[in-house]
N, C-alpha and C positions, 0 to 999 in steps of 0.2 A: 424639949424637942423643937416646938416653934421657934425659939432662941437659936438653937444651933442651924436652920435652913436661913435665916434671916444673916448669920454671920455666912455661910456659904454661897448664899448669892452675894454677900456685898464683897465677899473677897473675890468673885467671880469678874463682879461690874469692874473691882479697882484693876483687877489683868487685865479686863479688858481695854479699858480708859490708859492704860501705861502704854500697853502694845499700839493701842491708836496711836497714842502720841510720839512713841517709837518712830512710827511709820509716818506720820505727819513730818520729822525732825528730821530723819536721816535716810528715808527709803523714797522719799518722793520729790524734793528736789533735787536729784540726779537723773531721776525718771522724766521729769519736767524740763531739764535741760536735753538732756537726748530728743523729748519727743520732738523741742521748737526746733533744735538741729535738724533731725532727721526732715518733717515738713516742713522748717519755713513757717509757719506760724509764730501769731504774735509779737510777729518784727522785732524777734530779737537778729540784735548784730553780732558778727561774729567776733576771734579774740584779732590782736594784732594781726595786721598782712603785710607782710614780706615783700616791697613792692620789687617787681621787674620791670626794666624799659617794655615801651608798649607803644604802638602808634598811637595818635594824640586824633581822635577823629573830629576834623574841625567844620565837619559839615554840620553838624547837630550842636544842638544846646540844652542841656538839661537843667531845671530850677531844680536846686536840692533849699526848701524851707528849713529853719529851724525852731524849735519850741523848747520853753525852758519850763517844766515846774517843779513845785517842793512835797513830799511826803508828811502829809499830817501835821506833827506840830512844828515839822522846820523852820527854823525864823530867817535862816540868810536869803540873800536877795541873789537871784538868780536868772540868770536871760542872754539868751545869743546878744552877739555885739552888733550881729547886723541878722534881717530877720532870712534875709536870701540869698541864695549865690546862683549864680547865673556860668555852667560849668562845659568844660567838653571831653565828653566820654575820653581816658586814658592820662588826663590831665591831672596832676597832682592839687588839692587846692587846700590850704589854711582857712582857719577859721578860730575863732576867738569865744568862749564863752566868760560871761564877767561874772564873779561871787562875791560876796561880800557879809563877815560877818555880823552883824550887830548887837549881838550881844555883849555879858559882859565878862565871856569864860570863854576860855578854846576850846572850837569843837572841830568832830574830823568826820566827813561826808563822803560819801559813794554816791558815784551817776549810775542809774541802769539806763542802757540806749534802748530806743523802740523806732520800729520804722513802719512807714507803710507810703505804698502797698506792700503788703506780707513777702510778695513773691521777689520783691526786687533784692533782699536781704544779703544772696550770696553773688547781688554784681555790686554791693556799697561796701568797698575796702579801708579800714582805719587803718591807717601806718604809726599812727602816733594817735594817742586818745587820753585826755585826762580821768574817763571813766577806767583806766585800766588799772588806775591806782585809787586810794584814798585820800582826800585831798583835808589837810591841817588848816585853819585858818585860827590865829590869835583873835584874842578880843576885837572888835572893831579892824580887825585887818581884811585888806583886799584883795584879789586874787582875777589875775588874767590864765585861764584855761584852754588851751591848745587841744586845736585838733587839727590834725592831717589826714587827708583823705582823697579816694580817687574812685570816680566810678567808671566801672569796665565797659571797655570799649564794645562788648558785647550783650550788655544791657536791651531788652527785648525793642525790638522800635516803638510799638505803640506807648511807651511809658516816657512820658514830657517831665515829669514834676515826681519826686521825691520828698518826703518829710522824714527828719532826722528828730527825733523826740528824746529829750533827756529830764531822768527825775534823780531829783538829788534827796538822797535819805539820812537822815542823821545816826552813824552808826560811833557816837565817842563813846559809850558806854564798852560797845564789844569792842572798838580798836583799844581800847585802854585796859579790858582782859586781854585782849592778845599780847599784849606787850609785857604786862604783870607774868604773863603764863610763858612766854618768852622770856623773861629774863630770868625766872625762877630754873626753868631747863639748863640755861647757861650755867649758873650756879651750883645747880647738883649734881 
């Protein structure tokens, strides 16, 4: 009798420990993206923006900073190519981030962008963004990363200075099941 409650709470814990993980995997980063949508929080940036002509407001100047770092054990070298820009609200401006692999195997990386202040998030428009894709670099190969972008002419006044923050995570493991799982589809 003691035997059989000891097997019915551990079968109880393992639903419960799966359902967690359930909800950790596939119920909460959707939740988590909505919620920074909805508020603005955590300076995430938004996806591609569609640019329109706009008046180019040349009275003001905004410093958009940039910062580069890596995820845990990522080995490549990573960093804006110049640390500032110096911009004017409606202006379109390029920008350069430099990667470089050093290893001695191709690996394939994802930037997640972060900004702050939190609030400025939906006047910082990427037109072009290398965080939109994943980016391949060969063994020892180098890599110039494009970014386009324009901050809106409506941008709150009291806000001088923007920081544009990107982390590059090393995901060759899951881009190379994506591709396996990919090409397996095709086949069948």
């Amino acid at each position: 009798m003691h035997r059989s409650n000891n097997v019915k709470v551990a079968l109880k814990l393992l639903a419960f420990a799966t359902g967690m993980l359930g909800f950790a995997l596939f119920i909460m980063p959707p939740l988590y993206d909505a919620f920074c949508d909805i508020t603005g929080l955590n300076g995430k940036t938004g996806e591609r923006y569609q640019a329109v002509p706009a008046a180019v407001d040349t009275e003001r100047l905004i410093t958009v900073q940039f910062l580069a770092s890596n995820n845990g054990n990522m080995p490549w070298q990573f960093k804006p190519s110049v640390m500032s820009l110096k911009v004017h609200p409606g202006e379109a401006k390029d920008m350069v981030f430099l990667a470089h692999n050093p290893t001695k195997q191709t690996m394939t990386a994802q930037a997640i962008p972060s900004m702050v202040p939190f609030k400025v998030t939906s006047y910082f428009h990427k037109t072009e963004c290398f965080c939109f894709n994943q980016q391949t670099l060969a063994a020892g190969e180098s890599a110039e990363l494009g970014l386009r972008f324009i901050v809106d002419p409506d941008l709150p006044a009291g806000v001088n200075t923007i920081t544009l923050s990107y982390t590059i995570f090393d995901v060759t493991k899951r881009f190379a099941n994506n591709q396996k799982n990919t090409g397996q589809q095709k086949e069948g």
